[in-house]
C-alpha positions in Angstrom: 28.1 -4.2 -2.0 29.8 -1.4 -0.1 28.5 2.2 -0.1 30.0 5.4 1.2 33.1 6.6 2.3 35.4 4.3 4.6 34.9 5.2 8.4 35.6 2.9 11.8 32.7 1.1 11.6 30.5 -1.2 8.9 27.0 -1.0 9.0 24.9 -3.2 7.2 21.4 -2.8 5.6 19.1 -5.8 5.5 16.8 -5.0 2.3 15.2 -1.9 0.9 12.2 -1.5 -1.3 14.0 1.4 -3.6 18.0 0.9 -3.4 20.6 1.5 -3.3 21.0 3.4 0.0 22.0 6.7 -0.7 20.5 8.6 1.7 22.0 6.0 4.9 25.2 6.3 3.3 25.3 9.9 3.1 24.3 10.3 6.9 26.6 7.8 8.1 29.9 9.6 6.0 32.7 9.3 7.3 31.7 7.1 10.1 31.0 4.3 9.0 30.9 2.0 5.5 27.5 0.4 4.4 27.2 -2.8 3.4 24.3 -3.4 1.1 23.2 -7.0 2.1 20.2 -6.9 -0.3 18.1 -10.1 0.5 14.7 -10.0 2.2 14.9 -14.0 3.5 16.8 -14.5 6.6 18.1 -17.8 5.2 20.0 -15.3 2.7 21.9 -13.4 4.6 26.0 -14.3 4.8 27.4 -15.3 7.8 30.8 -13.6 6.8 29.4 -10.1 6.1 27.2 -10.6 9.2 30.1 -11.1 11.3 31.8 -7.9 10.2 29.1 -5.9 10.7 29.2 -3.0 13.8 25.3 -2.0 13.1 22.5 -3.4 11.4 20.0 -1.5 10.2 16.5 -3.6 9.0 13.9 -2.9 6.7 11.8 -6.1 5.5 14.1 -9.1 6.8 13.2 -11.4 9.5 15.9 -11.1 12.2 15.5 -14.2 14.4 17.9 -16.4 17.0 19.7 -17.8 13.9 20.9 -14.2 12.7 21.4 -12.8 16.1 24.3 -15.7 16.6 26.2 -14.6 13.6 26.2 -10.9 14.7 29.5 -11.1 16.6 30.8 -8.0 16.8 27.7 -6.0 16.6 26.6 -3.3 18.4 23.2 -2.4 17.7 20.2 -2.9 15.3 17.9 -0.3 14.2 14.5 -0.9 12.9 13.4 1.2 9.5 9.8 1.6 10.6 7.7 1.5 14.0 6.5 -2.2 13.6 9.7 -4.7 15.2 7.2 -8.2 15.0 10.1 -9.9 12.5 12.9 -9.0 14.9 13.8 -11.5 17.7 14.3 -8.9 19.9 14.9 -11.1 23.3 17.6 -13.1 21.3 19.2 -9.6 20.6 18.8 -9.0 24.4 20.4 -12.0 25.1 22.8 -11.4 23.3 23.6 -7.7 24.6 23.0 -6.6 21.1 20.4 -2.9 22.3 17.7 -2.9 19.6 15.6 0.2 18.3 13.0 1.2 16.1 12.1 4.4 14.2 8.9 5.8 15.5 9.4 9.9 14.3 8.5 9.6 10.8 5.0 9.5 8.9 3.0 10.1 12.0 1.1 13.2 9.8 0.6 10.9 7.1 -0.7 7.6 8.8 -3.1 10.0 10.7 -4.3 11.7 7.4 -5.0 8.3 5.8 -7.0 7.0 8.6 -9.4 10.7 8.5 -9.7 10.5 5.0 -10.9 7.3 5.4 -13.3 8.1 8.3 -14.5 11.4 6.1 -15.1 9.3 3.4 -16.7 6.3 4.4 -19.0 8.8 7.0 -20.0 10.2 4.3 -20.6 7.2 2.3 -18.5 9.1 -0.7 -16.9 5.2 -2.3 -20.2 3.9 -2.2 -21.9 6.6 -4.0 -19.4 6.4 -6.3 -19.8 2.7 -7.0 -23.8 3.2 -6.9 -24.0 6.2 -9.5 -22.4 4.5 -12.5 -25.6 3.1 -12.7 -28.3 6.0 -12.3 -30.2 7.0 -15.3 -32.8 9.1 -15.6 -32.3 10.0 -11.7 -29.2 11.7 -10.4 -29.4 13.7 -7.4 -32.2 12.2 -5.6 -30.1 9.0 -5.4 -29.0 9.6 -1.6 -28.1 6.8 1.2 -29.2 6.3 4.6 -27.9 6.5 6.9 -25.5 9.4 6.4 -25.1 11.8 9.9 -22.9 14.6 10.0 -20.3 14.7 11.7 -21.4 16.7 14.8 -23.7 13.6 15.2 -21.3 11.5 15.3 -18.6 9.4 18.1 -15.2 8.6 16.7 -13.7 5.9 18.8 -9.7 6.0 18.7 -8.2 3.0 20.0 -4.5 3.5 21.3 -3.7 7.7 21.5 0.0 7.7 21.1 1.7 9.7 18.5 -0.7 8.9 15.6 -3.9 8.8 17.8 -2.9 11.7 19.2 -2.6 12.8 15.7 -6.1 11.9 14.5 -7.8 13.3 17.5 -6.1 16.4 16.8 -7.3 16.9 13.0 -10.8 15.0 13.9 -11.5 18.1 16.1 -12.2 20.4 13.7 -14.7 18.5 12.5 -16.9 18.3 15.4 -17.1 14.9 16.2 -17.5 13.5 20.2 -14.2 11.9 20.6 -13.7 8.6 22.7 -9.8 7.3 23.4 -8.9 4.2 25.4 -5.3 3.7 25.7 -4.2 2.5 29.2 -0.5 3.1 28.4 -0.9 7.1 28.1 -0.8 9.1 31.7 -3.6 10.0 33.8 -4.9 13.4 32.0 -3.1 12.5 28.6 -7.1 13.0 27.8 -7.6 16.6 29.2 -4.4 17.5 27.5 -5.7 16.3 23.6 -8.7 16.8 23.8 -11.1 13.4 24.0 -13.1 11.6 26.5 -11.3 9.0 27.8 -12.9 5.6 28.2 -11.5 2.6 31.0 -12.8 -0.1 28.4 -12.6 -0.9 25.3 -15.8 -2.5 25.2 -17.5 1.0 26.5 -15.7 2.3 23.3 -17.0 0.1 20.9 -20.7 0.1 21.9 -21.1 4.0 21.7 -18.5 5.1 19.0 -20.5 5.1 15.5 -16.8 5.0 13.8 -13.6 3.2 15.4 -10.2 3.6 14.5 -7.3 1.6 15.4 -3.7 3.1 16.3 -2.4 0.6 18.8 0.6 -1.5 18.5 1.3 -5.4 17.9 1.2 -7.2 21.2 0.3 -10.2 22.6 -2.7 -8.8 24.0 -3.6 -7.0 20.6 -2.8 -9.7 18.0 -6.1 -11.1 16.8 -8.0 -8.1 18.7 -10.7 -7.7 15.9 -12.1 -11.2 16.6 -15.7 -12.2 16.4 -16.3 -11.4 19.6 -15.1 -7.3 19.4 -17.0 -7.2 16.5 -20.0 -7.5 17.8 -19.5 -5.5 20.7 -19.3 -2.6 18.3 -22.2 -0.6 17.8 -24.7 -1.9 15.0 -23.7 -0.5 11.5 -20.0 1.0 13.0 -17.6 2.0 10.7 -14.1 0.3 11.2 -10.8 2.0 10.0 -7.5 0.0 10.9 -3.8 1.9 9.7 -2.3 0.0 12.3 -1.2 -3.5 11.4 -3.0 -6.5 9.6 -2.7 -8.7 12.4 -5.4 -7.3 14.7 -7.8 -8.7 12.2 -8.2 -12.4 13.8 -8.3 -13.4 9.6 -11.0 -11.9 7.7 -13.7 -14.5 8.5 -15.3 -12.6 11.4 -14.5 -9.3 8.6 -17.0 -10.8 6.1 -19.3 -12.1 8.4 -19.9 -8.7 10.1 -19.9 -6.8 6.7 -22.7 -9.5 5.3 -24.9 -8.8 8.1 -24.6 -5.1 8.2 -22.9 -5.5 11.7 -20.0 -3.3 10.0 -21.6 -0.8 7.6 -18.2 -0.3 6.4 -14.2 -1.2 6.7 -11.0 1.0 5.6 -8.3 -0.9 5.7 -4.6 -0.4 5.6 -3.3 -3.4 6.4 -4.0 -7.3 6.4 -3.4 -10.6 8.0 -1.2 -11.7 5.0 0.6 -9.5 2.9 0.4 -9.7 -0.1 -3.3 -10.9 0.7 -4.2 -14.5 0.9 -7.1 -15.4 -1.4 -10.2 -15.3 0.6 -13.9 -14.7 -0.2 -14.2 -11.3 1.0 -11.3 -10.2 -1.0 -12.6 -12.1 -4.1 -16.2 -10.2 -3.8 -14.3 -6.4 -3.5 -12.2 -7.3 -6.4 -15.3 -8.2 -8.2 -16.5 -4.9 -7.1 -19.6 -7.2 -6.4 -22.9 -5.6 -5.4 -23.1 -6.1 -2.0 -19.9 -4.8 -0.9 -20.1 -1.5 -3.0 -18.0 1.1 -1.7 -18.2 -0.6 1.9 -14.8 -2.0 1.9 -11.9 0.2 0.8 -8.4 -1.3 1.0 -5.2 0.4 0.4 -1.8 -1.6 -0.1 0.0 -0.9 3.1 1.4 2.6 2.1 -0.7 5.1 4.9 2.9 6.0 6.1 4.0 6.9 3.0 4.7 10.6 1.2 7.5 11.6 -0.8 9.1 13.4 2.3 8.2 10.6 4.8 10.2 8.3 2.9 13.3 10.2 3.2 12.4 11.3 7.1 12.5 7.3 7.4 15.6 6.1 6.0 17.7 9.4 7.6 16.0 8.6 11.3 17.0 5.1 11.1 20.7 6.2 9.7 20.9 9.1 12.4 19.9 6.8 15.0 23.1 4.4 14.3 25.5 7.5 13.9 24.7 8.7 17.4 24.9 5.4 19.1 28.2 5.1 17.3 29.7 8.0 17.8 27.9 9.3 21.2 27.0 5.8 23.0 22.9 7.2 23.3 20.8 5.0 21.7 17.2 6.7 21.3 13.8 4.6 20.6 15.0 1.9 22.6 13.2 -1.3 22.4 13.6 -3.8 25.3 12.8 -6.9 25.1 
């Protein structure tokens, strides 16, 4: 399905969740055609149109080896989002095909989701709202403790790029001692935002009363939040993770911690398997059973998400293909 005016070049769009692609088309005008391939399985995607293509741009699709041989004349590939994990990007290397992703987009919004959810579950705001559907005949003397403000409180921030940075920024104002540990930033990154910076992570976790994750998939990070981190965390830490599911090493050690008060409480972004696999801990918040009340908050994936971040997405991505076409820069360069 081809979109958009005729122009030198074909670009083609693995998936999206809301088509057709309006806004890529109208970016690329006059450049180059889109070519709607509209299939989220890699074993869908047609050899033919994949040869044609000068560009790919991917949303949902796994790109692996496969894919990358059938892309013979193209140029580039361009990531939608920040997260590249389904994109074989040494076989694109290999292949002298450059690869990018799309990191300036919803950086405001992923860093309001994860302080709303440190606000809220600091101030234990889900679980009295779970807990006072039963009070009777008392109301306001129903309070929980521990509750400490926020003064009294250490947020641990756990990778301080561009949404860390983010987070620290907003959690400022509200008083809280800030801890980061992110050995990729620059020596004095620290003095310039504004946090303490601690050498390691397991300094962070035993004095921060909150931690929250804004570090990338790696090797090194996949499976992070493992029995082991877990209790290395402070007793009755808060854990908020907008990152990706995959630092959770499964929800196992999750349930185990949240049972035995290890974890007082998890916000959650993200999980291992999305759409989640069934599991115990997932069947008890569903339940809204009693021991989990307002202790585990889960939303579906969407902290990147406002109306104007979805369009800031899809027109990065697009820009980012029409200068590498028509300038030869390619920006947000991913090497493999």
């Amino acid at each position: 399905m081809s979109h958009g005016k005729p122009g030198a070049f074909t670009v083609g769009i693995t998936d999206h969740m809301i088509p057709p692609p309006d806004l890529e088309a109208a970016v690329l005008d006059g450049v180059a055609e889109i070519d709607f391939l509209d299939t989220r399985r890699e074993e869908d995607l047609d050899p033919e149109r994949l040869a044609r293509l000068d560009a790919l741009l991917v949303w949902s699709t796994r790109i692996g080896p496969a894919t990358v041989d059938k892309l013979k004349r193209c140029r580039v590939v361009v990531r939608f989002g920040v997260g590249y994990d389904r994109v074989d990007v040494a076989a694109l290397e290999a292949a002298g095909i450059p690869f990018a992703n799309n990191p300036d987009y919803g950086t405001e919004e992923v860093a309001d989701h994860a302080v709303a959810m440190i606000l809220s579950l600091q101030r234990r705001l889900w679980e009295h709202d779970g807990r006072a559907r039963g009070y009777g005949t008392t109301w306001q003397a129903n309070t929980l403790t521990p509750l400490h403000r926020s003064s009294a409180a250490t947020v641990g921030v756990v990778g301080v790029g561009r949404i860390g940075t983010a987070v620290v920024n907003r959690l400022k104002g509200f008083g809280y001692r800030i801890l980061g540990y992110d050995p990729l930033q620059p020596a004095g990154h620290e003095k310039a935002v504004g946090y303490r910076r601690v050498r390691r992570l397991e300094d962070l976790l035993a004095e921060s009363d909150i931690v929250t994750f804004h570090c990338p998939l790696t090797g090194e990070t996949r499976g992070l939040l493992d029995e082991a981190t877990l209790a290395a965390m402070k007793p009755g830490a808060i854990l908020v993770n907008t990152a990706r599911g995959e630092l959770f090493a499964g929800l196992d050690p999750v349930e185990a911690a949240l049972r035995s008060g290890r974890l007082a409480a998890l916000g959650t972004d993200v999980l291992p398997v999305e759409p989640p696999a069934p599991h115990p801990l997932l069947d008890a918040w569903r339940a809204r059973e009693d021991w989990l009340a307002g202790r585990l908050v889960v939303t579906p994936h969407n902290a990147f998400h406002s109306d104007q971040a979805a369009v800031e997405m899809r027109r990065n991505a697009a820009e980012t293909v029409r200068i590498f076409l028509e300038d030869g820069v390619l920006r947000n360069r991913i090497r493999g």
